[in-house]
C-alpha positions in Angstrom: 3.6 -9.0 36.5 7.0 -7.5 37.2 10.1 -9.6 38.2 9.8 -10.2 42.3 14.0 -9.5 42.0 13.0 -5.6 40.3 10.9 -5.4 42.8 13.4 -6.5 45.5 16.8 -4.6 44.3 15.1 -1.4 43.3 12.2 -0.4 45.4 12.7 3.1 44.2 12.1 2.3 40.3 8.3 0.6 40.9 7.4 3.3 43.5 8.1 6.0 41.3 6.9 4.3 38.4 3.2 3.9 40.7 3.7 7.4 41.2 3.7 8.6 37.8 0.7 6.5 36.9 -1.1 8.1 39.7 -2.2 4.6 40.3 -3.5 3.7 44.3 -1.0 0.9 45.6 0.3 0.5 49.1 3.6 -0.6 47.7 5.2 -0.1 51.5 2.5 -2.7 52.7 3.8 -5.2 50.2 7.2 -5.0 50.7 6.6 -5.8 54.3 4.4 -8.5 53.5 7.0 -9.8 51.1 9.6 -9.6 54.1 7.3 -11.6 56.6 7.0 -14.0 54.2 10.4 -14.7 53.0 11.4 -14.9 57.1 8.3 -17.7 57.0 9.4 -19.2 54.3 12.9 -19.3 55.7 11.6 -20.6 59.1 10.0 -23.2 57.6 12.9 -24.2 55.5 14.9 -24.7 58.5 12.5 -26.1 60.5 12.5 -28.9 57.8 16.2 -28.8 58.1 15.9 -29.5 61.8 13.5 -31.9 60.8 15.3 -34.1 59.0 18.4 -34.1 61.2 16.4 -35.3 64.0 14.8 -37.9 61.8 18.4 -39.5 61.0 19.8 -39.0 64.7 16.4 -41.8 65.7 17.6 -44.0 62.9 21.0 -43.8 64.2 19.9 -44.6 67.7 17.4 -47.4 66.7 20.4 -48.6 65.1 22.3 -48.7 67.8 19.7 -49.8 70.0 19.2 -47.3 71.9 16.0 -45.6 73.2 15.2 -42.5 70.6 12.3 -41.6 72.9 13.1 -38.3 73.9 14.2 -37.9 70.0 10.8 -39.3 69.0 8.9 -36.2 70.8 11.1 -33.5 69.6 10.6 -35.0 66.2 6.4 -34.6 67.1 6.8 -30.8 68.5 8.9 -29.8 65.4 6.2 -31.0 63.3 3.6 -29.8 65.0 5.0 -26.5 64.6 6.2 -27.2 60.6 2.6 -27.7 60.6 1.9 -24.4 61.8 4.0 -22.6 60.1 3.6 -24.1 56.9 -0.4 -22.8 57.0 0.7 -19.3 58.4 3.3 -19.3 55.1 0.5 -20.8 53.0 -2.2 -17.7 54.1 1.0 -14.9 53.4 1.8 -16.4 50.4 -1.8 -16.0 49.2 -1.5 -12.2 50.0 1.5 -12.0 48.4 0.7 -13.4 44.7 -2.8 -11.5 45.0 -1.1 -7.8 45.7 2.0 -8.8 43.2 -0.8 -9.3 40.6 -2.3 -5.5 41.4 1.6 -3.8 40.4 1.4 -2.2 37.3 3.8 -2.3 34.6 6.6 0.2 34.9 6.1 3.4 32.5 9.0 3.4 29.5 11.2 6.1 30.4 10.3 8.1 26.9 6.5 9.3 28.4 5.8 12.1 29.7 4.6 12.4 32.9 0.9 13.1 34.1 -2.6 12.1 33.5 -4.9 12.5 30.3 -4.1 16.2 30.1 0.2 15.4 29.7 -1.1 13.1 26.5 1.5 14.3 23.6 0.1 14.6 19.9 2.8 13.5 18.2 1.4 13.3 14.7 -1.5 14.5 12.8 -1.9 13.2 8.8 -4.7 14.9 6.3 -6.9 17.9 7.1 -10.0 18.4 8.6 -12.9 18.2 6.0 -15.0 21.0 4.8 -18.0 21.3 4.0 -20.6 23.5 2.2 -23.1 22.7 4.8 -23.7 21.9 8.1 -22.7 18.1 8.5 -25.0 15.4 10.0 -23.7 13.3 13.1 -23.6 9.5 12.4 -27.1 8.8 14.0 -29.2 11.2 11.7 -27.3 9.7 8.8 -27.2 6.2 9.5 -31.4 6.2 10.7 -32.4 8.6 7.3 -30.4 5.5 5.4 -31.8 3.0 7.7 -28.2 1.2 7.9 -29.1 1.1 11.8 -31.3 0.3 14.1 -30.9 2.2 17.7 -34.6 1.2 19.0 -35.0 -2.1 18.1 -31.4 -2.7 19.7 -32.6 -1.1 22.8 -35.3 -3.2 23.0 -33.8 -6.4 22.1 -30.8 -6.2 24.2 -31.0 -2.8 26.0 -29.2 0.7 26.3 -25.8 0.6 24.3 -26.3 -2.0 21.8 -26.6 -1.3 18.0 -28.5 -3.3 15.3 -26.2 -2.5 11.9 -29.1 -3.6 9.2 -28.8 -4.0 4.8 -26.3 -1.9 3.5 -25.1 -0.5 7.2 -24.1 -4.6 7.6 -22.6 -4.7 4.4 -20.4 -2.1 5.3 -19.2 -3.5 8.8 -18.4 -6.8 7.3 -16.3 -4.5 4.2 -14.4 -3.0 6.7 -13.8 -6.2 8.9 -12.7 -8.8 5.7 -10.6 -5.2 4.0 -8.6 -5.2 7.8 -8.1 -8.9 7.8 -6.8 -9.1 3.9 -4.6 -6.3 4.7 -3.2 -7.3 7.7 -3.0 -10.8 6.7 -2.2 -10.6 3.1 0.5 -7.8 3.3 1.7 -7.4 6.6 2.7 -11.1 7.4 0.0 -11.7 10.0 -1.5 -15.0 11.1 -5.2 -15.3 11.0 -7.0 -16.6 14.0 -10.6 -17.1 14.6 -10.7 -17.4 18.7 -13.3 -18.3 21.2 -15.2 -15.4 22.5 -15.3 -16.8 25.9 -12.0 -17.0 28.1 -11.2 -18.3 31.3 -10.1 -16.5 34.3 -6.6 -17.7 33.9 -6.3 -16.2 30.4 -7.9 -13.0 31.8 -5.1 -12.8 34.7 -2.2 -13.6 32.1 -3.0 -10.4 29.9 -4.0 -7.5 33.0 -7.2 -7.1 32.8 -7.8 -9.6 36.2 -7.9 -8.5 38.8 -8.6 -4.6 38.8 -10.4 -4.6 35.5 -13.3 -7.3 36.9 -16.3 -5.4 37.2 -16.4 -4.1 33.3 -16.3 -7.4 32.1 -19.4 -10.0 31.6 -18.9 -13.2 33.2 -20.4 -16.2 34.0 -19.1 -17.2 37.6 -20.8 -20.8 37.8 -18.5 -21.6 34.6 -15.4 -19.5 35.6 -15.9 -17.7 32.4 -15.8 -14.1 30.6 -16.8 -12.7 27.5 -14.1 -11.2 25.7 -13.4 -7.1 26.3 -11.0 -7.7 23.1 -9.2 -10.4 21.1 -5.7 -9.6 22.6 -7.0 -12.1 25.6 -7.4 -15.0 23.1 -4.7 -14.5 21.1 -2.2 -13.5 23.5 -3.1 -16.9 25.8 -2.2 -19.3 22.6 0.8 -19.3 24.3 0.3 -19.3 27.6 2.8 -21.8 29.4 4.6 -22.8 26.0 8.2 -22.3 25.3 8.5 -20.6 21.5 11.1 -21.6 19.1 13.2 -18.5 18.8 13.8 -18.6 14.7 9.8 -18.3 15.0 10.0 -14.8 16.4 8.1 -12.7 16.1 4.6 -14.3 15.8 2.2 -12.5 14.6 -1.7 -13.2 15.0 -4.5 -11.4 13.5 -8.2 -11.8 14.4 -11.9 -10.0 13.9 -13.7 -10.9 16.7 -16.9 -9.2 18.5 -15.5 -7.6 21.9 -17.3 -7.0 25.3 -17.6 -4.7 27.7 -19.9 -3.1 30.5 -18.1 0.0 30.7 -18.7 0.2 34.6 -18.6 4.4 35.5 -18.7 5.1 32.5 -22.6 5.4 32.4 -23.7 9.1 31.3 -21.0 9.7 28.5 -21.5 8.9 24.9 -25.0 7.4 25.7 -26.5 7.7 22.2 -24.8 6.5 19.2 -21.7 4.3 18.4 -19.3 6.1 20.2 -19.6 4.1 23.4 -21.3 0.5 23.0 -21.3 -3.1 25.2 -21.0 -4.9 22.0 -18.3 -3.7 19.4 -17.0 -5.2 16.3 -12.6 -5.4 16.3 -9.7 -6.8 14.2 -6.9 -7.1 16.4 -3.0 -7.4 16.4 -0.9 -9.7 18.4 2.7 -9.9 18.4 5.1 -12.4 20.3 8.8 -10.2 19.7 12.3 -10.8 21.1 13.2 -8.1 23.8 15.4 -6.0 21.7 13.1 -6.0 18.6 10.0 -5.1 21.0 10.3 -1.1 20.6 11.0 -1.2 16.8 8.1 -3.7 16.6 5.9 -1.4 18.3 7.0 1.8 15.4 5.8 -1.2 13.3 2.9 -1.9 14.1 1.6 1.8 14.7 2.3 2.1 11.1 0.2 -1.0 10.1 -2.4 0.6 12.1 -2.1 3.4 10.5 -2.0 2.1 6.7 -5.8 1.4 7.4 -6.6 5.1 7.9 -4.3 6.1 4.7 -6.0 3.9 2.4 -9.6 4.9 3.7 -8.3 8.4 3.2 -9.7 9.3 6.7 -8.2 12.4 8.6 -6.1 11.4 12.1 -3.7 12.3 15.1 -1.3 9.9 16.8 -1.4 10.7 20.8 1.6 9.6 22.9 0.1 8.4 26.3 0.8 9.7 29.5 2.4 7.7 32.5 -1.1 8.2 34.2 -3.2 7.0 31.1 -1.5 4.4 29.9 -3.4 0.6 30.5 -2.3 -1.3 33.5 -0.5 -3.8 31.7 1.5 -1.4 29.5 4.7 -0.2 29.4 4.3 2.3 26.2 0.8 2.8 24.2 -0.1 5.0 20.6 -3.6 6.1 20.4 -4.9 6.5 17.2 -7.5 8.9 16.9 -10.3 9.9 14.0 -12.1 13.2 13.7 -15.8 12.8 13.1 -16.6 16.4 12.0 -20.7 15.7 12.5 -20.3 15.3 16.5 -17.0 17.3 16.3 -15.1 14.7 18.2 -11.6 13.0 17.9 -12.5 9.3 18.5 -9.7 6.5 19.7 -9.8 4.0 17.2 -6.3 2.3 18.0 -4.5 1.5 20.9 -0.9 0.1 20.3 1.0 -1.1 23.6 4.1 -2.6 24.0 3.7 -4.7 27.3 7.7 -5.8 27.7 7.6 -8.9 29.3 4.3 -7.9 31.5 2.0 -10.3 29.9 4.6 -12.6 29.0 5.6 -13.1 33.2 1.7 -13.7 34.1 1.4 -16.5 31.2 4.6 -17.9 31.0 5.5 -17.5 27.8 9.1 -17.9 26.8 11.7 -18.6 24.5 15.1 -20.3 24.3 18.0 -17.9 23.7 20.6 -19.7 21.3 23.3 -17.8 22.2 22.6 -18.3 26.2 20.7 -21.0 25.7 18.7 -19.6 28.7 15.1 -19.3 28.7 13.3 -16.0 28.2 10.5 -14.3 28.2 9.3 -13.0 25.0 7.9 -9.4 25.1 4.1 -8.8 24.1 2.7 -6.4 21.8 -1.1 -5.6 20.8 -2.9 -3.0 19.0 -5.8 -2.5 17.5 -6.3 -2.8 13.4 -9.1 -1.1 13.7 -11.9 -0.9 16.4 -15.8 -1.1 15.0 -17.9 0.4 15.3 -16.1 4.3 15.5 -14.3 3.8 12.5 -17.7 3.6 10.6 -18.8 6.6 12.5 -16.0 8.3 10.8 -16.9 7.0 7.6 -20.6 8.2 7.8 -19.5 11.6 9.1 -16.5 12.5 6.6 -17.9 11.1 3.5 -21.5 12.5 3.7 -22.7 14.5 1.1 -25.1 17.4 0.9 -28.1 15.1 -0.4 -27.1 12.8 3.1 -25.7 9.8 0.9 -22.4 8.6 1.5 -19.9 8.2 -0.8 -18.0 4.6 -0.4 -14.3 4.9 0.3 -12.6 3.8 -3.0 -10.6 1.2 -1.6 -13.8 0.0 0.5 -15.9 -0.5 -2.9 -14.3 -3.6 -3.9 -15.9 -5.4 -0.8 -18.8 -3.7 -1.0 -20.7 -4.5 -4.7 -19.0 -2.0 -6.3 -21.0 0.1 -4.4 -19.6 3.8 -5.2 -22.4 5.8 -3.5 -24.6 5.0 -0.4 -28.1 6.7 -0.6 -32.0 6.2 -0.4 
């Protein structure tokens, strides 16, 4: 959430910053709903002001023996109305806290401006592959291998599910524990195995409550949701905790299966991997000082990317638009794959720095030596990679005429020594 005093002292910064994200907010609504209530609020205050002056004046004049009568009844009318106004404060202070949590984060000023279509490529590392004949999409490939199982998944659980079976298994779980040693081993990360299932709470904390509520799986009687990624888990170890500054930054690593309904998106990417309810992720948390949050973010785009330069794997680096950019973020990287079989670039990678977003909502914080003020860290996430795509890019740029695949060489170590998958 952003700072109420932003808010307050520069209107003009969060209503252009809703403009550029194109993002539907009657921001004039709640600043007069935060004026009514602060006048409440201040009403009330003196009220109880009032309140307690009266209170002393009838000790004073039971004191002094005389009749606080007339004292006695003001005190009940000025109650009665404290009373009053107290519920009418209690009802605007509801609205408030539920609009404040609908303001999104405020665009970093290096974006450009627009929807989708103002997305900048920034980058693009290896080439395209060729090929001496027409290449298979994933689907043909992976069913003539039988390394998955579309039907059975469908039947089992339903449209958009996937059954990965034999060597298609082996290789989801080589890419998951090559990420995790990677990440962990090399780049300084912390590994966390999280529970899959949050509370609403920990949803609020990182953005994706309230707008995001209808593509996520939940369980209402328990106050409960399936994860849509490990950046809820992870980022909610923290929640309500002062950190030690000489700790910063903190960085957590975790593979964990990630859930999502994908409400309107019904219609695209229905056969496949591309678009599934139940995906495979290792994911990158980091808890940063302020000034470190932008260098931290060039960071951990690059230990994104490491994964992609050591699978040899062909890929662009997008800049996101003001009006495509997450709710919660303040800057994001997409990282995106070509799959030459369904001709397609394919996100694998979101890396976001969330400023002090995420960190506001939870209450995360951390003593400043110098000021020895309390802060609020800034929040950083990305993913390191996203399953099941990045196995769609596999299948696709290392097929061979025969339809085998040929292992990535730096896959083959947790995968039997496998060089060559084939019939």
């Amino acid at each position: 959430m952003l700072d109420i005093k932003l808010i307050r002292q520069n209107p003009d910064l969060v209503r252009a910053a809703i403009k550029k994200r194109n993002y539907r907010f009657d921001f004039e609504a709640f600043l007069e709903l935060d004026q009514k209530r602060r006048s409440l609020q201040q009403a009330t205050e003196e009220l109880s002001a009032k309140q307690n002056l009266i209170d002393k004046e009838i000790q004073g004049l039971l004191k002094a023996k005389q009749d606080p009568k007339a004292k006695i009844e003001e005190s009940r009318a000025i109650k009665k109305e404290a009373i009053s106004l107290q519920a009418q404060f209690s009802e605007l202070d509801k609205q408030f806290k539920s609009q404040a949590d609908r303001i999104p984060n405020i665009p970093h000023s290096s974006l450009p401006v627009g929807g989708p279509q103002a997305n900048e490529i920034i980058k693009e590392v290896g080439q395209k592959p060729r090929f001496s004949f027409k290449p298979l999409d994933h689907i043909a490939l992976a069913e003539n291998l039988d390394l998955i199982d579309f039907k059975r998944a469908a039947k089992v659980s339903g449209s958009n599910f996937v059954i990965f079976k034999g060597l298609g298994a082996r290789l989801e779980r080589a890419l998951i524990d090559f990420m995790i040693d990677l990440h962990a081993g090399k780049h300084g990360y912390s590994e966390i195995i999280p529970p899959k299932l949050v509370n609403r709470a920990s949803m609020r904390a990182t953005g994706q409550l309230p707008n995001l509520e209808e593509d996520m799986y939940s369980f209402p009687e328990d106050n409960l949701f399936l994860i849509p990624t490990a950046e809820v888990p992870l980022t909610n170890l923290h929640r309500d905790e002062i950190l030690d500054e000489k700790d910063l930054p903190v960085k957590y690593v975790a593979y964990t299966p990630c859930f999502r309904r994908e409400a309107g998106s019904y219609g695209k990417d229905t056969r496949g991997l591309v678009r599934v309810h139940e995906f495979d992720k290792v994911e990158l948390v980091k808890f940063v000082k302020p000034e470190n949050s932008y260098p931290e973010l060039e960071v951990l785009l690059l230990e994104a990317c490491k994964i992609l330069d050591l699978l040899k794997l062909s890929y662009r680096i997008n800049l996101l638009a003001t009006g495509d950019i997450s709710f919660a973020a303040a800057k994001c990287y997409d990282i995106e794959l070509y799959t030459p079989g369904i001709d397609k670039w394919l996100e694998v990678s979101s890396c976001s720095n969330f400023e002090d977003f995420q960190a506001r909502r939870g209450n995360i914080r951390y003593r400043d030596k110098k000021t020895a003020k309390l802060e609020f860290v800034h929040t950083l996430n990305g993913s390191g990679l996203a399953l099941p795509r990045l196995v769609v890019a596999i299948l696709e740029n290392y097929q061979q005429k025969d339809g085998s695949i040929v292992v990535p060489k730096v896959l083959r170590s947790y995968y039997g020594r496998r060089k060559r998958i084939q019939k």
